[in-house]
RODO-2510 file (C-alpha; in nm, 4 decimals, decimal comma):
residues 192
     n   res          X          Y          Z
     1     x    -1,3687     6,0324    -0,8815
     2     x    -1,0900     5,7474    -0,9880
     3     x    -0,8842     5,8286    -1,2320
     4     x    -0,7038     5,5515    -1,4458
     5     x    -0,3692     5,5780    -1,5195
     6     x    -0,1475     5,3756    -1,8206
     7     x     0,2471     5,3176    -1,7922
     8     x     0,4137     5,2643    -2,1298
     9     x     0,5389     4,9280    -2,0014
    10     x     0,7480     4,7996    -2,3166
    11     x     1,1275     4,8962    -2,1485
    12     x     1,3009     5,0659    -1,9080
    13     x     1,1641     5,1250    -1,5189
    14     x     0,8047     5,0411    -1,5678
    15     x     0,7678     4,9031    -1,2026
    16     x     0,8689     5,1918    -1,0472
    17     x     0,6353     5,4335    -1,2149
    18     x     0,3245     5,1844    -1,1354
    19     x     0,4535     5,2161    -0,7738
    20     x     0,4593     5,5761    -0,7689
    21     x     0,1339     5,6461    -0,9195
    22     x    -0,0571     5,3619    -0,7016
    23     x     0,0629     5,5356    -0,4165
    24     x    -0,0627     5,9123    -0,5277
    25     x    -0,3906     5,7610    -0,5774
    26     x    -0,4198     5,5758    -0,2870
    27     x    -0,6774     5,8020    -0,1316
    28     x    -0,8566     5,8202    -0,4781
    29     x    -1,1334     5,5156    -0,4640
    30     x    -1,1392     5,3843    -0,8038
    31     x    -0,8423     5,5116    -0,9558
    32     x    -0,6192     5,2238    -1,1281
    33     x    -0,2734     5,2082    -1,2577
    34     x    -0,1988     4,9273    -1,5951
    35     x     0,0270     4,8396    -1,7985
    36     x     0,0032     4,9307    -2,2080
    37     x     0,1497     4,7124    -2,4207
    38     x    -0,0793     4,7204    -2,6745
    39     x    -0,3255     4,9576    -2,8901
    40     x    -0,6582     4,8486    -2,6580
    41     x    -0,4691     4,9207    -2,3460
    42     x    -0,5278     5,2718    -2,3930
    43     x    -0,8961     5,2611    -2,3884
    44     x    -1,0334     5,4924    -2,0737
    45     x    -0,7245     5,6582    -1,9816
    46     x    -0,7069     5,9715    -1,8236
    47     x    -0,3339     5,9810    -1,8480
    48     x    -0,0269     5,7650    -1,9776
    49     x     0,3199     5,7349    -1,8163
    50     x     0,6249     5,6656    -2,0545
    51     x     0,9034     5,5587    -1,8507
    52     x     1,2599     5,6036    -1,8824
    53     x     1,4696     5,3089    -2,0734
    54     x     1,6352     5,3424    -2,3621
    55     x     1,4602     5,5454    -2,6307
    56     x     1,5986     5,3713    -2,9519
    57     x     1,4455     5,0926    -2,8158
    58     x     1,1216     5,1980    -2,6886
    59     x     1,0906     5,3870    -3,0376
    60     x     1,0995     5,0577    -3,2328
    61     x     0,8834     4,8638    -2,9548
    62     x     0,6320     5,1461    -3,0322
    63     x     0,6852     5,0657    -3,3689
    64     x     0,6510     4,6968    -3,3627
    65     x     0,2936     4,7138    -3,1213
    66     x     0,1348     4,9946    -3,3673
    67     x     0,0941     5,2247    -3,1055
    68     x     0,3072     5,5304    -3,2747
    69     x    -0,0422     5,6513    -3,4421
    70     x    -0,2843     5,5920    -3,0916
    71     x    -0,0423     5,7954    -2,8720
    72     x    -0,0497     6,0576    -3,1027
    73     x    -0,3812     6,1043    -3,1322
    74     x    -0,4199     6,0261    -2,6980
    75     x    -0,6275     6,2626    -2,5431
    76     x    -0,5045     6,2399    -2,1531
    77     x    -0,1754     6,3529    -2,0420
    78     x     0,1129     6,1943    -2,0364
    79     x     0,3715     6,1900    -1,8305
    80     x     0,7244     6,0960    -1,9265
    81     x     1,0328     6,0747    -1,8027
    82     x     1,4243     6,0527    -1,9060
    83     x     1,3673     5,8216    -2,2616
    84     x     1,0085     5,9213    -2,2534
    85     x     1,0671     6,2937    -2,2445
    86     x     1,3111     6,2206    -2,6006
    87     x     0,9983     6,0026    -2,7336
    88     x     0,7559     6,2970    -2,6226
    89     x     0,9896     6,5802    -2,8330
    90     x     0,9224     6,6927    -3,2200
    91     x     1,3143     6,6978    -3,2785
    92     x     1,6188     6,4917    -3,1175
    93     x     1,9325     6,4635    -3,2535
    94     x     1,9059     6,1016    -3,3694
    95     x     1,7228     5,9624    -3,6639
    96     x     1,6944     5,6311    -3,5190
    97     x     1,4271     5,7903    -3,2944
    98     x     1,0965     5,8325    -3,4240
    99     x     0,9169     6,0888    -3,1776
   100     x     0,5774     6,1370    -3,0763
   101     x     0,5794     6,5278    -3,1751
   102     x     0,3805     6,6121    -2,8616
   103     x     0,6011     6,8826    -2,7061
   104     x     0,7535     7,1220    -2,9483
   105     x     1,1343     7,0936    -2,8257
   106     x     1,4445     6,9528    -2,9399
   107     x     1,6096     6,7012    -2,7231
   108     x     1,9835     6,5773    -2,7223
   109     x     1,9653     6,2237    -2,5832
   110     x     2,2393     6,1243    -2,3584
   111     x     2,3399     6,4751    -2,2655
   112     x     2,5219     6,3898    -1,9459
   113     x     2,7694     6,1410    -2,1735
   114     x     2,8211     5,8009    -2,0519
   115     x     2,6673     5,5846    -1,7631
   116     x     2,9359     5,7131    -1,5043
   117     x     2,8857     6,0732    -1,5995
   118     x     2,5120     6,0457    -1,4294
   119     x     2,4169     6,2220    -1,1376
   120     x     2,1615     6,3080    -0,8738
   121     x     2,0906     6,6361    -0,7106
   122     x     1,8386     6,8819    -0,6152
   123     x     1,6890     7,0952    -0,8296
   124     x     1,4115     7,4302    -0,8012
   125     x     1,1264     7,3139    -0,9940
   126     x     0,8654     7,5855    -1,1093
   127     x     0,5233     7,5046    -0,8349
   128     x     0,7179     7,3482    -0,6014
   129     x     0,7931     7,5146    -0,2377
   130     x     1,1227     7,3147    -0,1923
   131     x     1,3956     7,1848    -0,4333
   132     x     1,3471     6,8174    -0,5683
   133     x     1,6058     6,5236    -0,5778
   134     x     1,6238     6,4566    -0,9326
   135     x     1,8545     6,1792    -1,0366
   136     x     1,9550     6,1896    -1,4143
   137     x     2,0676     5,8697    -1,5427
   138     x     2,2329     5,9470    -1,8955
   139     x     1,9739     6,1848    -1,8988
   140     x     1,8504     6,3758    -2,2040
   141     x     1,7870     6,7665    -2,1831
   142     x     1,5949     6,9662    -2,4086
   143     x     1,8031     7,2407    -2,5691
   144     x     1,5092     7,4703    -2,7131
   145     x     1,1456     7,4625    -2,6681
   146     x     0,8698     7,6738    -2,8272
   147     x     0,7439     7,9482    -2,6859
   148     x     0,4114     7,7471    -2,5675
   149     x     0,6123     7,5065    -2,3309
   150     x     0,6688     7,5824    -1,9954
   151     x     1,0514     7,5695    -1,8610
   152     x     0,9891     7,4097    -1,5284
   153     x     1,3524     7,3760    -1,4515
   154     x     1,7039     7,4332    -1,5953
   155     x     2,0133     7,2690    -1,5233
   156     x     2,3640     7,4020    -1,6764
   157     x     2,3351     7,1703    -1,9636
   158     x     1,9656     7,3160    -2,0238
   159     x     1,6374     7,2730    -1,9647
   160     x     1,5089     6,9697    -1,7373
   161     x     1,1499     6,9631    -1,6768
   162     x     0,8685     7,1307    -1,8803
   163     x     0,4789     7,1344    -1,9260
   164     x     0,2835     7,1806    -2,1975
   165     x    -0,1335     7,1543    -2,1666
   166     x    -0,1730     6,8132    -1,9749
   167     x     0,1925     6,7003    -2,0661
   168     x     0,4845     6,7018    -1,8419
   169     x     0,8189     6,5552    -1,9131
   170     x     1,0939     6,5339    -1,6824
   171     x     1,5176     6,4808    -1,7857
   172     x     1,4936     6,2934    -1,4361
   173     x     1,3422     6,0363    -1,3069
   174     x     1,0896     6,1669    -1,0510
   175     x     0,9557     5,7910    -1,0162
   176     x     1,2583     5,7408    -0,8049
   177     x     1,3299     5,8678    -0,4390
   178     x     0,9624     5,8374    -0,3081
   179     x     0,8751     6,2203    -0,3657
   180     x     0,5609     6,1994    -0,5484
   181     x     0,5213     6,5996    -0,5673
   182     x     0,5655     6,6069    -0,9562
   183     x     0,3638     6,3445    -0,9720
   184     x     0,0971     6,5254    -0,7957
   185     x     0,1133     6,8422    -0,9650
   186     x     0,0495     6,5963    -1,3173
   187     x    -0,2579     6,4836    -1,1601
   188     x    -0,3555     6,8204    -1,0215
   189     x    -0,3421     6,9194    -1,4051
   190     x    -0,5299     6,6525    -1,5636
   191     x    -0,8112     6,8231    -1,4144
   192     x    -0,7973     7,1405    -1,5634
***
């Protein structure tokens, strides 16, 4: 059965995450990948992918398109990464982010400090045999979740990648590399 999959495509690395998911459902006849931009782009999704980017920005874009209300209220699962994973939170630690309130955590943006202070490395992830290369790019982390979230991984400056329901969201950018195991376990959940 083809699933149809949405990327938040207002900012940030857009292109990439269409990549990656066209590729996981290449053996999946019917699936599709678009862009959202707007309110009726989310019409038959099975899941949406917010990208990374910067958040202040893709808060206001959400702002500007009236789409804070619709991806609320989404039923699929999304799938976000780096600014998405701040836009996903119900707390971060600035007010110029308006968040979706989907994943009970707080999130400090920019955890890693400035552009040069970004990294790569691998990292045990929860469901996955061997360690991933996760590249953080003045990543976010969440520094508490609620007790319904799962803590898929933890780095020393806390936690990296969680789940909650059909929602994943990632301090890294798993859209990056060519691994597509994360983005396979999402999938593997949206059918739960």
């Amino acid at each position: 059965m083809g699933v149809k999959i949405g990327v938040l495509a207002l900012q940030g690395d857009v292109a990439e995450h269409i990549a990656a998911f066209r590729e996981c459902l290449a053996d999946r006849p019917g699936s599709t990948v678009v862009q959202v931009r707007r309110v009726a782009d989310l019409a038959d999704l099975d899941a949406l992918a917010m990208p990374g980017g910067e958040s202040t920005t893709i808060s206001r874009l959400i702002g500007k398109n009236g789409l804070y209300e619709p991806l609320i209220e989404f039923a699929g699962g999304v799938f976000a990464t780096c600014a998405g994973m701040v836009l996903i939170a119900d707390r971060v630690d600035d007010p110029r982010v308006r968040t979706l309130n989907l994943i009970p955590m707080h999130v400090a943006r920019n955890a890693f400090g400035r552009q040069v202070d970004s990294r790569e490395g691998y990292l045990d992830v929860a469901g996955l045999a061997e360690p991933f290369r996760a590249v953080f790019i003045r990543a976010p982390v969440a520094t508490d979740v609620g007790p319904q979230v799962q803590v898929l991984a933890r780095i020393p400056e806390g936690v990296a990648a969680v789940r909650r329901g059909r929602h994943m969201a990632f301090a890294f950018h798993p859209e990056l590399g060519g691994d597509l195991r994360l983005h396979r376990m999402f999938l593997e959940g949206l059918e739960v």
